[in-house]
ROSE-4610 file (N, C-alpha, C; in Angstrom, 1 decimal, always signed):
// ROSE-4610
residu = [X/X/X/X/X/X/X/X/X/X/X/X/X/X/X/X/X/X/X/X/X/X/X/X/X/X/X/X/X/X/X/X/X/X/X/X/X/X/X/X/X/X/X/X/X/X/X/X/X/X/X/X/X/X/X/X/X/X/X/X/X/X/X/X/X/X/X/X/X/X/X/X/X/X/X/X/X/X/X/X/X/X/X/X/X/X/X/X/X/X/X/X/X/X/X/X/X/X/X/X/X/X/X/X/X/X/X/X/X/X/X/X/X/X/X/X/X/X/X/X/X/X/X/X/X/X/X/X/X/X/X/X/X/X/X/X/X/X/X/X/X/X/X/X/X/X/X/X/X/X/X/X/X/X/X/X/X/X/X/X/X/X/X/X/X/X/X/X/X/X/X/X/X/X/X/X/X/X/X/X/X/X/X/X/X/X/X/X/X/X/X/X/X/X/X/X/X/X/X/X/X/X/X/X/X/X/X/X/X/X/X/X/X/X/X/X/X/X/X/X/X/X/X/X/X/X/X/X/X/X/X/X/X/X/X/X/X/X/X/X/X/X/X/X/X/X/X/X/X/X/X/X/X/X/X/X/X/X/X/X/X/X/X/X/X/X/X/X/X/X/X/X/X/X/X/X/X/X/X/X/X/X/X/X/X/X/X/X/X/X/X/X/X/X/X/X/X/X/X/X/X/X/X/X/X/X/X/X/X/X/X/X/X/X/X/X/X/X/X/X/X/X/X/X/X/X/X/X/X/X/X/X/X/X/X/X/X/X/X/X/X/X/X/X/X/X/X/X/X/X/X/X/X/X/X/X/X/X/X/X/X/X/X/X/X/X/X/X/X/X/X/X/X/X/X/X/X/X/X/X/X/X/X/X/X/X/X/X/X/X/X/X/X/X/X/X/X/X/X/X/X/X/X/X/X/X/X/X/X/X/X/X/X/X/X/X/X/X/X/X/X/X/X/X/X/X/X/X/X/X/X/X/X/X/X/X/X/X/X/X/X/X/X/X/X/X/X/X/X/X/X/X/X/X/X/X]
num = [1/1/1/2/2/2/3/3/3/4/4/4/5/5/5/6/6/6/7/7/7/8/8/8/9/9/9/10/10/10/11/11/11/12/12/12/13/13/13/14/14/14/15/15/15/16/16/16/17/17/17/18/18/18/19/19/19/20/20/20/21/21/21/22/22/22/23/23/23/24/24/24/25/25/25/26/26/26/27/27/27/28/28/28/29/29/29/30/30/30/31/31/31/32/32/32/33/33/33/34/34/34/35/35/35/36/36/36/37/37/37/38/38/38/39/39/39/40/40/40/41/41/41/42/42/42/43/43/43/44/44/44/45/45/45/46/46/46/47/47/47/48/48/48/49/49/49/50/50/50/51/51/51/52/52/52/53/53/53/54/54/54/55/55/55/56/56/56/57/57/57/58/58/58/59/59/59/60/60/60/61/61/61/62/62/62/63/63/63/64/64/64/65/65/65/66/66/66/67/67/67/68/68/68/69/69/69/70/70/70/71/71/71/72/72/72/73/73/73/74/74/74/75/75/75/76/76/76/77/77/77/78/78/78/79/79/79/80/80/80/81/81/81/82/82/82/83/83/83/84/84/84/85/85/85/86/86/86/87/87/87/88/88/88/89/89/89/90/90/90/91/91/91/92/92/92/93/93/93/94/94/94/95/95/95/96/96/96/97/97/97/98/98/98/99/99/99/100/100/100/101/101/101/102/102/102/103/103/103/104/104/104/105/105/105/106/106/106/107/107/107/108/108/108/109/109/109/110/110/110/111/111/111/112/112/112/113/113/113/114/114/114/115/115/115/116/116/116/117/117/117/118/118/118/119/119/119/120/120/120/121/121/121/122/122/122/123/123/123/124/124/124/125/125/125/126/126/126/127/127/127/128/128/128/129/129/129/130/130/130/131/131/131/132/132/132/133/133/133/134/134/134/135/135/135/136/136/136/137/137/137/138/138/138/139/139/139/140/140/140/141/141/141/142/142/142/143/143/143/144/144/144/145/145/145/146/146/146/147/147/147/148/148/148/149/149/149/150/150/150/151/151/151/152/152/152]
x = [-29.9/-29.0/-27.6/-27.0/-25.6/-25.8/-27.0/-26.9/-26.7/-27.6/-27.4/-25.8/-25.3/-23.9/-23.3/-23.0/-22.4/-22.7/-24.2/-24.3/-23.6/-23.7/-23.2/-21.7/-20.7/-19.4/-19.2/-19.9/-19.5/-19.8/-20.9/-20.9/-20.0/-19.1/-18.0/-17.0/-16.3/-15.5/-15.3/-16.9/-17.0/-16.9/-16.9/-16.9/-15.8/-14.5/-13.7/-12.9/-12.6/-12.0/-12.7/-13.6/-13.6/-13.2/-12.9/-12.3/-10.4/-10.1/-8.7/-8.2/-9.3/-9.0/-9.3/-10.0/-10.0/-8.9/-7.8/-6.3/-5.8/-6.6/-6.1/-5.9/-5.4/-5.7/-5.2/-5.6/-5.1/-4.4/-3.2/-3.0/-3.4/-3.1/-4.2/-3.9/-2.3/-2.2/-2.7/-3.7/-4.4/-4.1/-2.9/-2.0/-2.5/-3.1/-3.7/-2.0/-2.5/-1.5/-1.8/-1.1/-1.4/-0.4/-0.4/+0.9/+1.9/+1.2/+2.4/+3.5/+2.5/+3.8/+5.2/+5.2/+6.6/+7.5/+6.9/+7.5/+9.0/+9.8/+11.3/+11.7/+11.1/+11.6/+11.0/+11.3/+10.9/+9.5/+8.3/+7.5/+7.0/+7.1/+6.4/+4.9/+4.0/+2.8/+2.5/+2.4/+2.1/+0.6/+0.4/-1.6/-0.7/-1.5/-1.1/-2.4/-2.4/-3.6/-2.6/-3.7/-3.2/-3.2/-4.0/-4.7/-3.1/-2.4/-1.1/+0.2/+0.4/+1.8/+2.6/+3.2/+4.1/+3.8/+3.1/+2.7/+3.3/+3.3/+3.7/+4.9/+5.7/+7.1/+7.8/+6.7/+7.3/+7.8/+7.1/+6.6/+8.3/+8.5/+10.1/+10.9/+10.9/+11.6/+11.4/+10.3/+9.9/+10.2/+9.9/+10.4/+12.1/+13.0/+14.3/+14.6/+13.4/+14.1/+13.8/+12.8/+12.7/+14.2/+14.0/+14.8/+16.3/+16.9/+18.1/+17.8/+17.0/+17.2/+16.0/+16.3/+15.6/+14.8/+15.7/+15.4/+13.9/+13.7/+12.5/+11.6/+9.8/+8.9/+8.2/+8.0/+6.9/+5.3/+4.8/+2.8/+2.3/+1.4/+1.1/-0.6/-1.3/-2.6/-3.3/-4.0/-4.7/-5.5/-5.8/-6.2/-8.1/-7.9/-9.4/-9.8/-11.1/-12.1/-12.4/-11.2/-11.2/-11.3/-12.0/-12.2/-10.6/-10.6/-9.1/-8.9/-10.0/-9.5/-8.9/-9.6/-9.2/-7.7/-7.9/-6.6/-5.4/-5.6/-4.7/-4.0/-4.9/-4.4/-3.8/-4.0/-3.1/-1.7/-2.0/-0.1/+0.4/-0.1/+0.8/+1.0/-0.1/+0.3/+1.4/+1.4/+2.3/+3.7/+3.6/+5.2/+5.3/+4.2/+4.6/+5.4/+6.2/+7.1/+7.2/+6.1/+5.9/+4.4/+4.2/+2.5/+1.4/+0.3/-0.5/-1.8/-2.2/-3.5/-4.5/-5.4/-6.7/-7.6/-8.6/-9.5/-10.7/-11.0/-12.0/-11.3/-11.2/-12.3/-11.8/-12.9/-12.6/-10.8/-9.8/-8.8/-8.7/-8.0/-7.7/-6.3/-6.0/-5.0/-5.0/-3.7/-3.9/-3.3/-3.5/-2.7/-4.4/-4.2/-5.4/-5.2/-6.0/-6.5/-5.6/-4.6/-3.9/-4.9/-5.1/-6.3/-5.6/-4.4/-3.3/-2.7/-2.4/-1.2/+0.0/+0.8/+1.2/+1.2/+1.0/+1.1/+1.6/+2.6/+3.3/+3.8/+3.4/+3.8/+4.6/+5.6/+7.0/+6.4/+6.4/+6.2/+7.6/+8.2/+9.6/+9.6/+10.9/+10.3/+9.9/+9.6/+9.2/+7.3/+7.5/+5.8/+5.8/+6.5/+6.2/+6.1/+5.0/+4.3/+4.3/+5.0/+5.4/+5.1/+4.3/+3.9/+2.3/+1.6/+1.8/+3.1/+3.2/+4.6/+3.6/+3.4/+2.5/+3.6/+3.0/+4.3/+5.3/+5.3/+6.6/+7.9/+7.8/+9.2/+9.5/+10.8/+11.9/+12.8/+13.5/+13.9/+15.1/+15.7/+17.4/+16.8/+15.3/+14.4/+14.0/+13.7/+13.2/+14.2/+15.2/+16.5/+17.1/+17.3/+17.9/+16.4/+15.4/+14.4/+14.7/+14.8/+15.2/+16.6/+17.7/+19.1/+18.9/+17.9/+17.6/+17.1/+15.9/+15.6/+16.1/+16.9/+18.0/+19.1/+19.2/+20.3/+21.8/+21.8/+22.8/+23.6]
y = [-36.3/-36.0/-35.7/-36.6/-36.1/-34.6/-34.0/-32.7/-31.9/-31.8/-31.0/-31.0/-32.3/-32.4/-31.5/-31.6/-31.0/-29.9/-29.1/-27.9/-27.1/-27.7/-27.8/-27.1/-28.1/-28.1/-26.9/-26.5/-26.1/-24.4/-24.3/-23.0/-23.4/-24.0/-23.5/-22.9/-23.8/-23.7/-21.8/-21.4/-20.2/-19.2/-20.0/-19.0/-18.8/-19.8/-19.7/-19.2/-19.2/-18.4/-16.7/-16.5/-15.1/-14.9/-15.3/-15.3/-15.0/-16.0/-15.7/-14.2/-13.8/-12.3/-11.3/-11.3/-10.3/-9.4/-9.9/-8.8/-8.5/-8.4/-8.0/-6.5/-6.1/-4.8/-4.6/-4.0/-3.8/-2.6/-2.6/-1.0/-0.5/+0.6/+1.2/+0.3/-0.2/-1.0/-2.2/-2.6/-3.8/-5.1/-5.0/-5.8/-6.4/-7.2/-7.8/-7.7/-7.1/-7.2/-7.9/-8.7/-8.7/-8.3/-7.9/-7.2/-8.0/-9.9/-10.8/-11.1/-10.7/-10.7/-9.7/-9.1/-8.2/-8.4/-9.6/-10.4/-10.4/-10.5/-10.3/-8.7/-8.2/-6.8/-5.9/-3.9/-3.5/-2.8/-2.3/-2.3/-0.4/+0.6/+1.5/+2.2/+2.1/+2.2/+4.0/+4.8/+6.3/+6.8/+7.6/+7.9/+9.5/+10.1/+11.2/+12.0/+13.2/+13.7/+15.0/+15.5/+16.5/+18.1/+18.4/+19.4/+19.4/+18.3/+18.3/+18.7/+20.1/+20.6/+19.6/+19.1/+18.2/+16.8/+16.4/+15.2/+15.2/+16.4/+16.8/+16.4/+16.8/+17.3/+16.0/+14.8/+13.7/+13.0/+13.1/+11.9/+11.9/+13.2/+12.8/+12.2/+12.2/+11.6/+10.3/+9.7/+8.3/+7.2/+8.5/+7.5/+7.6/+8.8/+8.5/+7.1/+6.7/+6.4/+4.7/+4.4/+3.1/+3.0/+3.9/+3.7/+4.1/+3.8/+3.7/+2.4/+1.7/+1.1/-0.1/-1.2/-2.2/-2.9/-3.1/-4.2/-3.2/-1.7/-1.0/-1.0/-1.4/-1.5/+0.2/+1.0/+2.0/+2.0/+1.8/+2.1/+3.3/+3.9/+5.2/+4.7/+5.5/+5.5/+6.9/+6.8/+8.6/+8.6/+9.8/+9.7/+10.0/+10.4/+11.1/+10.5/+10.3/+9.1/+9.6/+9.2/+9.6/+8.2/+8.1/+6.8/+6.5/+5.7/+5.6/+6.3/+6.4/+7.2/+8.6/+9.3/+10.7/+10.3/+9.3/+9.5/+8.6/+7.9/+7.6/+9.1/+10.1/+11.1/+12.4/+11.6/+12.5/+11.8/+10.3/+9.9/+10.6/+10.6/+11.4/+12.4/+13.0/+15.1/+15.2/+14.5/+14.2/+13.9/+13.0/+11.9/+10.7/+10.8/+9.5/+8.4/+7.7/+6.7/+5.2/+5.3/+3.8/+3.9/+2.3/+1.7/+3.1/+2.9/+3.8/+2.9/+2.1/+1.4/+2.3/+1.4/+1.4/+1.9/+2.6/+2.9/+2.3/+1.2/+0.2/-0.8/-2.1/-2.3/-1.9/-1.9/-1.1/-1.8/-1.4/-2.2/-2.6/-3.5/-3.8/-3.8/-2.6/-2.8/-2.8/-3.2/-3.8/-2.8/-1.6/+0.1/+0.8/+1.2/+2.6/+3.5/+4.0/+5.5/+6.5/+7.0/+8.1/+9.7/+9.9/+11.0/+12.5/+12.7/+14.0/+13.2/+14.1/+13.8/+15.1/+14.4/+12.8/+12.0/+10.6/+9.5/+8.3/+8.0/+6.9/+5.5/+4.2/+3.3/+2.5/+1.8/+0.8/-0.3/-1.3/-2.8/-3.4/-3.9/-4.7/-6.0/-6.5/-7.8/-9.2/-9.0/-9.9/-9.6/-8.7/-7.9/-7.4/-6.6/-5.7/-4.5/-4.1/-2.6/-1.6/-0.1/+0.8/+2.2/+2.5/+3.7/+3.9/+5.5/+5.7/+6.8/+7.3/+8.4/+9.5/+10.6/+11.4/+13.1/+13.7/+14.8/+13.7/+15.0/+15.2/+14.3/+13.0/+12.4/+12.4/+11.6/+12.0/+10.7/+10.4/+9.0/+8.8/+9.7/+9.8/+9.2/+9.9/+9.2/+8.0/+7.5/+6.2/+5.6/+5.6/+4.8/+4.6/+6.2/+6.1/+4.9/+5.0/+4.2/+2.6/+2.4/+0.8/+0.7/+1.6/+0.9/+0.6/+1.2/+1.5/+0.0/-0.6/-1.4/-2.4/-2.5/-3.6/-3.8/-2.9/-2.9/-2.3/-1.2/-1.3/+0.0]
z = [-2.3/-1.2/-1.8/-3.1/-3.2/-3.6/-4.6/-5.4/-4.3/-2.6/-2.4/-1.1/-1.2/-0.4/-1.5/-2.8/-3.9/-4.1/-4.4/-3.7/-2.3/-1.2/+0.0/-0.1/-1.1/-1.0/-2.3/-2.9/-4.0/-3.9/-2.5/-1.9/-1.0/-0.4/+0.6/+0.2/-1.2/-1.7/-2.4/-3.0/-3.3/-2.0/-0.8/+0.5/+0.5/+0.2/+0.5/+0.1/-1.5/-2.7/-1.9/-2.0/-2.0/-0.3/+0.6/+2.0/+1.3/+0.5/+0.0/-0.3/-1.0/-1.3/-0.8/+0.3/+1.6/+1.8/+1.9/+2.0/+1.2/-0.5/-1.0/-1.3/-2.3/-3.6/-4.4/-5.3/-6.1/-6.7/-7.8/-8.5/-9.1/-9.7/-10.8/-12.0/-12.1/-13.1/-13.6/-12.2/-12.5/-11.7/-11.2/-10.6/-9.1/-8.8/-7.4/-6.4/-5.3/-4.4/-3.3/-1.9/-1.0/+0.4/+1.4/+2.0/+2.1/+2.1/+2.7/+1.0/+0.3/-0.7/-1.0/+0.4/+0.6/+1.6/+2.0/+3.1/+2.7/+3.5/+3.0/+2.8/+2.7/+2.6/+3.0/+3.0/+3.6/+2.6/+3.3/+2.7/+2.9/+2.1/+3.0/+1.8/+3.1/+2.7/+2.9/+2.0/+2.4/+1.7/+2.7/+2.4/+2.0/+0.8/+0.5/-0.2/-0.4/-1.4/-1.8/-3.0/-4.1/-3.3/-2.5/-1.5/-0.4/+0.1/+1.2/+0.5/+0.5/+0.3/+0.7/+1.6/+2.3/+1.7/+1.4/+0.8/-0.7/-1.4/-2.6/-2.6/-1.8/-1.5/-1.1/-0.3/-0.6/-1.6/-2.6/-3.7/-4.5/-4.7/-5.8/-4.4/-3.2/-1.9/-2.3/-2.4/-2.2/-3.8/-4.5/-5.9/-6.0/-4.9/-5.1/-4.2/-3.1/-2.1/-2.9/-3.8/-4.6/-5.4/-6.3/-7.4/-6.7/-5.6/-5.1/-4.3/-3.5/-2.5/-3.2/-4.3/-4.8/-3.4/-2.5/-1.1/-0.7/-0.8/-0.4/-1.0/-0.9/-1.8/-1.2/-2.2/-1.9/-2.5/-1.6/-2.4/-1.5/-2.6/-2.4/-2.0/-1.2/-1.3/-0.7/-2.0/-1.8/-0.7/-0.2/+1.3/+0.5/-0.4/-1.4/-1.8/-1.6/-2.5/-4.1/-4.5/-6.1/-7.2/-8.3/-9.4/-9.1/-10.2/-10.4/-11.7/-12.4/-13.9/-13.0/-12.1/-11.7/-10.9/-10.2/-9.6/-10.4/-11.9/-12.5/-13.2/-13.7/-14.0/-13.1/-12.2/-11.1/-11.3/-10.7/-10.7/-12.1/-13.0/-14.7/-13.8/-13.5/-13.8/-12.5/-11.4/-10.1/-10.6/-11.9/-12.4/-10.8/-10.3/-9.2/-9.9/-9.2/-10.5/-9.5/-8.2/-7.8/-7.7/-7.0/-7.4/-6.5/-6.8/-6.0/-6.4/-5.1/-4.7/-5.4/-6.3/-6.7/-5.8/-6.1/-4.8/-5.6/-6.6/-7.0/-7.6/-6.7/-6.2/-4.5/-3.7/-2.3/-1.8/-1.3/-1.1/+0.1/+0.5/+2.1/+2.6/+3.0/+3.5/+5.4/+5.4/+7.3/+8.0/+7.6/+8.1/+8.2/+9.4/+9.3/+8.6/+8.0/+7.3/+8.6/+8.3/+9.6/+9.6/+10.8/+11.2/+10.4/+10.3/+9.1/+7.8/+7.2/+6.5/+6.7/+6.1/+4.9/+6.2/+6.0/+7.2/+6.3/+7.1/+7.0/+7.6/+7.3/+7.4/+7.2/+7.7/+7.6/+8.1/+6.8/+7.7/+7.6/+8.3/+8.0/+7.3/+7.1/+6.5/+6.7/+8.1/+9.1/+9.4/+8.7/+9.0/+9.8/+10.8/+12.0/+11.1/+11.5/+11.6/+12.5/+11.3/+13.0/+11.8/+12.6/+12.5/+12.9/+12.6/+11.1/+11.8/+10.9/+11.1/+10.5/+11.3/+11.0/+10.4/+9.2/+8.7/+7.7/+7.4/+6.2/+6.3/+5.5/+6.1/+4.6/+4.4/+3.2/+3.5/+2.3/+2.4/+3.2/+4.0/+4.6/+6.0/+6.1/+7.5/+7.8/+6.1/+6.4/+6.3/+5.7/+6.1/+7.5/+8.3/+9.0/+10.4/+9.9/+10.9/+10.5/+9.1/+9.0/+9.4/+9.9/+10.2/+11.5/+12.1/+14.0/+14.1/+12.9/+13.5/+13.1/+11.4/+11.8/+12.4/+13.6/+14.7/+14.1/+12.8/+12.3/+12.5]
């Protein structure tokens, strides 16, 4: 009776650990992410591929709009079901210069797959989610959308 109470609890506990990582993903760097660890700040989540002229045209937008504005997290996720060896060699040949979600192991993010690109997501740092923002946006946009919504 105790082995299988101990079995019992020793499969819950395995239910449970892998229920923890449900929301996760990870980067190509290897790095487990989960959304609530951007809590406090602003988070933007962009679906892009190599095939979307305008998607292109974002990417030096979004790494100006990191590397000016620390309080802003940017992750990239390819809209293309590519390894990550193929799509690690894309962020080089692109110069992408923020994270871009793993596509193994499968990821979970809490944004739909947007039906166009480029599509874009703002979570604030309260976790409200607003988008996706469908088209070509650029970082003077997404500023001017986080001063709207911190009333500023």
């Amino acid at each position: 009776m105790k082995k299988i109470i101990a079995l019992s609890l020793l499969v819950a506990l395995s239910f449970l650990t892998a229920c923890s990582n449900q929301n996760s993903f990870h980067f190509l760097s290897g790095e487990e992410k989960n959304v609530d660890d951007y809590r406090g700040q602003w988070l933007v989540i962009n679906f892009w591929a190599e095939w979307c002229p305008p998607c292109l045209e974002e990417i030096p937008e979004l790494g100006k709009l990191v590397e000016e504005n620390p309080d802003i997290a940017v992750i990239g996720v390819s809209y293309d079901k590519l390894s990550n060896d193929e799509l690690e060699a894309l962020v080089k040949k692109l110069d992408i210069k923020y994270p871009i979600v793993a596509t193994e192991p499968m990821p979970y993010l809490p944004v739909a797959k947007p039906q166009s690109l480029p599509g874009t997501y703002l979570i604030s740092p309260s976790g409200q989610t607003m988008g996706p923002i469908l088209g070509k946006i650029d970082r003077s946009k997404i500023l001017e959308i986080i001063q709207k919504v911190e009333g500023r």
